[in-house]
N, C-alpha and C positions, 0 to 999 in steps of 0.2 A: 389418406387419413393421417400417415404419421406426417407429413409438411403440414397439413392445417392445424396440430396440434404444436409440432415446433415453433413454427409462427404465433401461434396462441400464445406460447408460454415465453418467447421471445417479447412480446408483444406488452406481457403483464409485468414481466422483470423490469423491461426501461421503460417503462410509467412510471415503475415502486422508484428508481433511481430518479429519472429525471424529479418525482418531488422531493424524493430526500436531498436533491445539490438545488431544490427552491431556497431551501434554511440553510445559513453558513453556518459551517460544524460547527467552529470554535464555541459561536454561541450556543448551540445544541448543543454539545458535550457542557457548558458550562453549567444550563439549565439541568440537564440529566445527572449533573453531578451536584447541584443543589439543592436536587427533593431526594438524593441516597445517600447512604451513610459513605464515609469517606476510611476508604479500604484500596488498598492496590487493585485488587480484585473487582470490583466496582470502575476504576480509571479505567483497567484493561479490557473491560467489556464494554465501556461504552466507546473506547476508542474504536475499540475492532467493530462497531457497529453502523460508527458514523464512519468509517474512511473504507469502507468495500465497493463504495459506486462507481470512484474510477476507475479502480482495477478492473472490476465488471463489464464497465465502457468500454475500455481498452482489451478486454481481452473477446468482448462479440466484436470490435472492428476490427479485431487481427483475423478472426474467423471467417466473417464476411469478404476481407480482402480475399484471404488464402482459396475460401470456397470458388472464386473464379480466376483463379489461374487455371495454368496447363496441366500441370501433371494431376492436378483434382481429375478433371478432363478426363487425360487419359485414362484414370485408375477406374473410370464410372466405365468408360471404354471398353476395358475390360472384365467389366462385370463384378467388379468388387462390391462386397456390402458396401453402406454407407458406414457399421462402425470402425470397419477395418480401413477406410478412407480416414476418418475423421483421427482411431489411434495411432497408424502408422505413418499417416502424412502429412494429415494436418498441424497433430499436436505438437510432431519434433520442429516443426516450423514456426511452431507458435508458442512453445517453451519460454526460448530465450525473452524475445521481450517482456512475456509475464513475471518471467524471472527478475528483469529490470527494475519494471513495476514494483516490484512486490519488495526488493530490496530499498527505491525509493519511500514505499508506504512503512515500512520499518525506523528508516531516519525523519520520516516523519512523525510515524509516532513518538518518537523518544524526544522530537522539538516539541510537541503538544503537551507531554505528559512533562517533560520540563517548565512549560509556561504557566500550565495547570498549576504546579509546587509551587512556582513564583510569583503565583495570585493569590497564592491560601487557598486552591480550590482542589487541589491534588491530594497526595499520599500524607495522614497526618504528619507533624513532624518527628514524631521518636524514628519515625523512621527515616532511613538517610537517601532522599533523591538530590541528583542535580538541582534542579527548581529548588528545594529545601534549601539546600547550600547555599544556591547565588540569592536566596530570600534572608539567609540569616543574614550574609555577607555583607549586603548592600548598605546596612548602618554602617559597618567599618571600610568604606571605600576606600577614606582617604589617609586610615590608619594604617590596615592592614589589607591594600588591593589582590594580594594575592588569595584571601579567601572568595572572590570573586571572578579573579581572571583564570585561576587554575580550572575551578570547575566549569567554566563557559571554556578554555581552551578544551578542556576535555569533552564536553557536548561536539564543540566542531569538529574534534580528531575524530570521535565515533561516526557521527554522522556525516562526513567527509569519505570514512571507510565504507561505509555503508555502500554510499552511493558509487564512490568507485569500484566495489568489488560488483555491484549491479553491472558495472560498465564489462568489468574484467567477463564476467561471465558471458554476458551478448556477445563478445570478443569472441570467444572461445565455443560458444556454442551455437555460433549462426551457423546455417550450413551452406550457405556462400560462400563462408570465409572458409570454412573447411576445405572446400573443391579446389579453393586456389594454391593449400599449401602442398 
């Protein structure tokens, strides 16, 4: 009963995913952000809405991998429930790349909701984003470039951090790499 129901519900999630990565975001957050009022709060939820499929994807194929290995194996073996498999063995094995994941879906957000500013589709102006800035910017390129290259170098510094500290973390928290030290 409970595997035909896991399947079931496995089943219903990556249908809901595969049609949502039918529409490319960009354009779906632009539409979603053209019939709501224009709120930070509004940008942040239609990002986090439109960019969970891959993390989703990536974290049932980390599952599905890990479910057939060996030590899965042995712990059924042994007679372990399935939740006590799934918290104690599966998850610390399947942390880390989520963790990647998730620090990549964060520099991505902040490119989106930057481009978003930088189309007039984002965070009104009184308020001060990236995208805001390299929008006001862009008239005085050639007068004053640094109104433009300061906050685009500053997009790349964060979102460069981002992604490396995703890396820093996988590093540190595979448990491969653990064994070796």
């Amino acid at each position: 009963m409970f595997h035909s129901n896991a399947v079931s519900i496995d089943t219903l999630i990556m249908r809901i995913v595969d049609i949502m990565l039918c529409f490319p975001s960009f354009f779906l957050i632009l539409t979603v952000v053209a019939l709501l009022p224009a709120s930070i709060y509004n940008i942040m939820i239609v990002i986090g809405l439109t960019s969970w499929m891959g993390t989703t994807r990536f974290v049932r194929a980390e599952f599905l991998s890990l479910r057939e290995q060996d030590f899965v194996a042995a712990a059924k073996a042994l007679g372990l429930s399935n939740f006590r498999i799934i918290f104690r063995h599966i998850m610390p094995n399947a942390i880390a790349p989520v963790l990647v994941s998730a620090t990549i879906g964060i520099a991505s957000a902040i490119l989106t909701e930057a481009g978003l500013s930088f189309l007039g589709f984002g965070v009104p102006p009184p308020h001060a984003t990236w995208g805001n800035i390299l929008s006001n910017g862009k008239n005085f390129i050639f007068d004053a470039p640094w109104l433009t290259f300061i906050p685009g170098i500053a997009i790349l510094i964060v979102v460069l951090s981002f992604n490396l500290f995703g890396e820093g973390l996988r590093d540190v928290m595979n448990p491969k790499l653990r064994e070796r030290h």
